[in-house]
Residue, then its C-alpha position, 0 to 999 in steps of 0.5 A: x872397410x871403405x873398399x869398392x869392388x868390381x864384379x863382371x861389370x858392364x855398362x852398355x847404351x844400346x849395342x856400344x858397351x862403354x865398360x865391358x866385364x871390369x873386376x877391380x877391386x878398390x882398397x880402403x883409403x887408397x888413391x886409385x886413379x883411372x887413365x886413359x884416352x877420351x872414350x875409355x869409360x874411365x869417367x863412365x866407371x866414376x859415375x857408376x861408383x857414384x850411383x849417376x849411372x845403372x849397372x848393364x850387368x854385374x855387381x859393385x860393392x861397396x862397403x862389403x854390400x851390393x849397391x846395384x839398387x842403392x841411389x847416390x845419396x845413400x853412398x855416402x860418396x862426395x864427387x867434384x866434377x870436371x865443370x865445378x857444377x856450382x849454385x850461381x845464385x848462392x855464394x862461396x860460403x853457401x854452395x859449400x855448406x849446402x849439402x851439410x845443411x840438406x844432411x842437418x849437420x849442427x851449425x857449429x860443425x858446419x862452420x868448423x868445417x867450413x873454415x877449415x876448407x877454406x884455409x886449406x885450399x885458400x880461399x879466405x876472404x871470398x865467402x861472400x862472393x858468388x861464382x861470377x865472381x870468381x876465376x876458374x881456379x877458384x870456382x875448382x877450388x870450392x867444388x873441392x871444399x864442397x866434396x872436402x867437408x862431407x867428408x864421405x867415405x868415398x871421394x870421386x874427382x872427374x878431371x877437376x884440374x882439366x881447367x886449371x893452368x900448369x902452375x895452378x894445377x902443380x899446386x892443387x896436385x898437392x893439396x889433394x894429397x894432403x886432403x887425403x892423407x888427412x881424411x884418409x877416404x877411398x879415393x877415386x880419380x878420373x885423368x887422362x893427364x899421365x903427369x897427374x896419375x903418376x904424382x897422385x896415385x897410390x895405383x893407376x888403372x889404364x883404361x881402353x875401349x872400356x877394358x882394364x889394360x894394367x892396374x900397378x902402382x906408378x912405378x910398375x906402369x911406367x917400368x914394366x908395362x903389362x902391354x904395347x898399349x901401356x907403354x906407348x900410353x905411359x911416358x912423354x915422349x912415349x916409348x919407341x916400340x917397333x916389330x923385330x924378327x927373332x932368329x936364334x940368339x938375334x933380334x932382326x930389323x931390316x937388314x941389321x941385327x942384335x946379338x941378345x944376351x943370355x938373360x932374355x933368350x929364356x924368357x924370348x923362348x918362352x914366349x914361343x914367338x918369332x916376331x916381337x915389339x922391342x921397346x926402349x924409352x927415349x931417356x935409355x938411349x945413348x946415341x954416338x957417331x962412332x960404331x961400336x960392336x952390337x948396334x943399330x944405325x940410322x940417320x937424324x932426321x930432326x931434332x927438338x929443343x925442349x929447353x933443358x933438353x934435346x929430342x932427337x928423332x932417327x931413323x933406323x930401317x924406317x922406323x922412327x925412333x927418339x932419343x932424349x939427350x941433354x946436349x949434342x952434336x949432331x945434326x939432321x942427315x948424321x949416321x949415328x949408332x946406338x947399342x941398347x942396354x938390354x937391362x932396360x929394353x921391353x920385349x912384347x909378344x908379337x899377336x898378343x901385344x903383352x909383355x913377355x916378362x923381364x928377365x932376373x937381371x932387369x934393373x930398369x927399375x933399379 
């Protein structure tokens, strides 16, 4: 079982903890990416797995053993790293078969796998250049074939695509899926690109301050976030999150309120809170000139034009909120209304900052 497991982990340098009491449990052949801002410990947890850095106190598992005093070396683990970390005096061909030839791996394997990688990740025809010789892309792309033709058990990426540009990381996105679905190993990655975590990860772990915030597949995360941390974090434009007063069956803002339906007056109960963040992402917004019964008003303030659609920014009782539209009419200074569809609003708890839950009839994620 190629599975890495979390025990109460920390690392600390001096007084700064970087990762503070983490349990995650990897599983075996999964693609687990770890997100978050610079700063979070995701790539401090990365190199910890990888045996770069020691264990504050804790345990990590892997392979059903304790590896605390096991070196890198013999965790069978390949990483590609953010700054490729390539042999400038060696060529294409030798920087990727150096490690099969430390390990004694037979002459004609190592071609096999040699050409293999290269035809995957398409870099036929440069063997014997070095890496001067080579663009940004293509120097990602031999870390890539490096890691590729070890063929560990567990494979560890710590935001190897940072340098590479839009088209070209679209593109590489999708090689390492197939790199995976081929070799099937534990496979571990580090971003803090929410656009990379999404396409890539079987699930995501969001990191802050060092602690987990969420672990869910990518469609959990993004629709039923387990914090106000996750949803602003999630999603671009991020979600509009702003603080509501609840008083009986209505949520107050300023001097507007909402009447709730009766699918989240239970769950708003239980919580126990007077004060909640209602959040609702820019795509669920409709906004119209023409009031209607149980809405908000506000003013426009400013609108974006994002080529195949429109941001448009409003302000409701001082705070601002977007909404996402294809086309509009409106213009800066309008009044304009909107009426959520409380089917897919997020109500979060007003000290705690967590999600309250969501109510049977919730089809967000329908």
């Amino acid at each position: 079982m190629k599975e890495i497991v979390f025990e109460n982990v920390c690392k600390a340098y001096g007084k700064n903890t970087v990762v503070s009491n983490l349990n995650l449990t990897i599983k075996s052949g999964e693609r687990l990416i770890l997100l978050g801002p610079s700063g979070c410990g995701k790539s401090t947890t990365l190199r910890i797995i990888a045996g770069l850095e020691d264990i504050t106190s804790g345990k990590l598992y892997m392979n059903g053993k304790c590896v605390n005093e096991v070196s890198s070396g013999d965790r069978s683990v390949s990483m590609v790293f953010q700054n490729y970390a390539l042999f400038p005096h060696m060529t294409l061909k030798d920087n990727i078969t150096y490690g099969l030839k430390v390990h004694k791996v037979e002459k004609e394997e190592i071609e096999k796998r040699l050409n293999l990688a290269v035809d995957m990740l398409k870099l036929k025809g440069l063997e014997n250049r070095k890496p001067k010789d080579l663009s940004g892309g293509q120097r990602q792309r031999v870390a890539l074939a490096r890691s590729v033709v070890k063929r560990s058990d567990f494979f560890l990426l710590d935001e190897p695509l940072s340098n590479l540009d839009a088209q070209l990381r679209g593109h590489a996105r999708k090689e390492l899926v197939k790199i995976h679905e081929m070799y099937h190993q534990t496979f571990v990655y580090v971003t803090h690109d929410q656009v990379e975590a999404m396409t890539i990860g079987d699930r995501v772990a969001l990191m802050n301050k060092g602690t987990i915030q969420m672990v869910d597949t990518p469609h959990n995360v993004y629709n039923r976030p387990a914090n106000v941390f996750t949803a602003k974090f999630i999603g671009s434009p991020s979600m509009n999150i702003f603080e509501v007063n609840c008083c009986h069956d209505k949520i107050v803002v300023g001097g507007q309120q909402l009447l709730l339906p009766e699918m989240w007056l239970k769950k708003i109960n239980e919580s126990k809170c007077e004060k909640l963040f209602f959040g609702i992402r820019p795509e669920h917004i409709k906004l119209s000139k023409t009031q209607t019964e149980n809405c908000f008003k506000g003013f426009v303030k400013y609108i974006e034009n994002y080529g195949n659609m429109l941001g448009i920014y409003f302000e409701v009782e001082g705070n601002e909120i977007i909404a996402i539209a294809d086309n509009t009419d409106l213009e800066n200074n309008d009044l304009v209304y909107f009426q959520p569809d409380f089917s897919k609003i997020h109500l979060f708890h007003g000290t705690t900052e967590n999600s309250i839950g969501y109510p049977e009839k919730y089809s967000v994620d329908n």
